[in-house]
N, C-alpha and C positions, 0 to 999 in steps of 0.2 A: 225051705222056709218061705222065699216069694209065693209057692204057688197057696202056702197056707193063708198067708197075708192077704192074698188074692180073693181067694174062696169068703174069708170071712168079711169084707168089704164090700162084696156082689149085692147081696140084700140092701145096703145103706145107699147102694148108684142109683136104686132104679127111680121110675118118678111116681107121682101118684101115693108116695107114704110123706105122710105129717109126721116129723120127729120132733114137734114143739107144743104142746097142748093149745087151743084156745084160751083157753083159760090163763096161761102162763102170759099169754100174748097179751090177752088183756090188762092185765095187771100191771107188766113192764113197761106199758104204755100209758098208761092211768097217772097221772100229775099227782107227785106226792112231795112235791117240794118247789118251788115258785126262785127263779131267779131275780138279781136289782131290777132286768130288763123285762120281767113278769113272763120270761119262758115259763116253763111247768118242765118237769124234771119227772122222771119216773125210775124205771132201773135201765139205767145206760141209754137213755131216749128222751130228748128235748122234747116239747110237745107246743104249737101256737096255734095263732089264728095270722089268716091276711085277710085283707078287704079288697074283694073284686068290685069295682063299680059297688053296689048296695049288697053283694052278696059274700058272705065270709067262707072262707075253708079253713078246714083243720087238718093240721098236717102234723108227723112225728116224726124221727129224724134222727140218725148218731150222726154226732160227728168229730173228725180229727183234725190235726193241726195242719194245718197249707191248703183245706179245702177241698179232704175229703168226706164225701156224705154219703150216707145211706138215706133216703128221705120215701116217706108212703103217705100218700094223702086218701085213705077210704072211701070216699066219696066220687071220687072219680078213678077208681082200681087203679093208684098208678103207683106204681113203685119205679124209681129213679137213683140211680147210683154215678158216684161224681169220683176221680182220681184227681189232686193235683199237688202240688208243690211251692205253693203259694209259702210257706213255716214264715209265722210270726209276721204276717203281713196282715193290712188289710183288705188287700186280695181274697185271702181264705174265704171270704163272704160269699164271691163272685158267683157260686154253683145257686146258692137263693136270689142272686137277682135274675139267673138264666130262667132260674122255674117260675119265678111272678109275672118276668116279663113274656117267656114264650110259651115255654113248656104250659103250664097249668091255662094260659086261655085258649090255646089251642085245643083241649079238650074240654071246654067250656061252651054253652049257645053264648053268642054273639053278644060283649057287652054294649049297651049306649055311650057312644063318646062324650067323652068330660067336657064340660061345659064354663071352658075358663071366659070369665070377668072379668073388667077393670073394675079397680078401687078408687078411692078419694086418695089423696096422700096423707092426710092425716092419718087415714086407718093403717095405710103401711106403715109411717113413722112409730104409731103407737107398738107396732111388732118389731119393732130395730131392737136390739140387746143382745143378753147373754143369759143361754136358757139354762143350769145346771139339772142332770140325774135325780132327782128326789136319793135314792138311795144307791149311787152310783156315783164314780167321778165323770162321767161321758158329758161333754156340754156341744149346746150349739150356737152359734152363733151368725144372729140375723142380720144384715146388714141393706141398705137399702142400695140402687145405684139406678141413678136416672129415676124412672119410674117404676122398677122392677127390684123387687125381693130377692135377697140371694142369704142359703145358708152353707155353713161351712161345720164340718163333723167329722171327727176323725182325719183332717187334713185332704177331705172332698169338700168342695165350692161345686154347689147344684142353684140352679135358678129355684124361684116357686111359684107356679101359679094359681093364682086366687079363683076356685070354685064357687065362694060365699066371702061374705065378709071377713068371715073367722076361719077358715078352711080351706089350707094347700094342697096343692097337688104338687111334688115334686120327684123328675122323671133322672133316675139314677142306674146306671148300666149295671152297679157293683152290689147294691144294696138292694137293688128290684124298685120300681116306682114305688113310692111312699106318700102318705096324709101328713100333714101338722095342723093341729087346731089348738086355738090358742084360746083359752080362759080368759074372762076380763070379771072385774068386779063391780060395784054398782058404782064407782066413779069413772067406768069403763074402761079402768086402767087392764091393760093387759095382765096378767099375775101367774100364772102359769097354760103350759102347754101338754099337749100330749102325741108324740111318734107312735107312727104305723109301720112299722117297718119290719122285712125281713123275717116274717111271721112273729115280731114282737108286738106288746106294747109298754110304749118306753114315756111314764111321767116325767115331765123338766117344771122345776120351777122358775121361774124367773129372777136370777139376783141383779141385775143392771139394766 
């Protein structure tokens, strides 16, 4: 019996045969349902975007609990697989802040360094609060200290710095660096925000 088992296996080792269609491929990957944190969902496959400097990637992605991934960005042939043991943490993220931060620029031409600003302190003041998920319980929270911005998410405290008036850069080992831009209204009150992150994008609005 081994050597039948054997024989009929030989065909499925070798390389160079496709046992998944394109077509299937496609499809499983095709966004047919939209997460609170506006992932896309397909059959068994997350699907985002990130923002490199001005240029975005699209990436697709399983994943399981402690931080393992399977993740394929098309664009730059890369397919990447992550083991870890992270369960119920928020660790488990850690394998997407590895790929924003090294993995994906490394096969990237050469971004232009960010170009942090100071602000006035009223413009920080006006971003101090409590940003809630539009449809999500995930909040953040801005806090000012000395002259410098600080947010807190998921129980991480990351600095932010200011690219524009309205528009953070905030450099996170777990999450992979991240944007927040923040909405004002015609009283220039701040009033909602919007997270870049971790190939998401995550509306907040502002309650406090």
């Amino acid at each position: 019996m081994p050597g039948i088992v054997s024989r009929a296996l030989t065909p499925l080792c070798g390389f160079n045969r496709q046992i998944i269609s394109e077509k299937w491929i496609t499809e499983s990957t095709r966004e047919h349902a939209k997460s609170e944190r506006r992932e896309g969902y397909g059959y068994l496959w997350w699907t985002g975007n990130q923002l490199f400097g001005k240029q975005t990637i699209e990436g697709y992605w399983a994943a399981g609990n402690g931080g393992n991934y399977i993740f394929m960005c098309p664009v730059l042939d890369l397919v990447a697989v992550f083991t870890g043991g992270n369960y119920n943490s928020i660790l488990e993220i850690q394998p997407l802040g590895m790929l924003i931060n090294y993995i994906i620029p490394a096969m990237m031409l050469p971004i232009s360094p960010r170009q942090i600003t100071k602000l006035d302190p009223e413009i920080l003041d006006s971003c101090v609060g409590e940003y809630q998920l539009q449809s999500g319980h995930i909040r953040i929270s801005v806090f000012k200290k000395g002259d410098h911005l600080f947010c807190r998410i998921l129980g991480k405290t990351s600095q932010m710095y200011p690219e524009a008036d309205d528009y953070f850069f905030v450099s996170d080992e777990v999450f992979g660096d991240w944007t927040f831009k923040v909405v004002r209204n015609d009283k220039n009150e701040v009033i909602s925000a919007t997270g870049y992150a971790a190939f998401q994008i995550m509306p907040f609005k502002k309650i406090k």
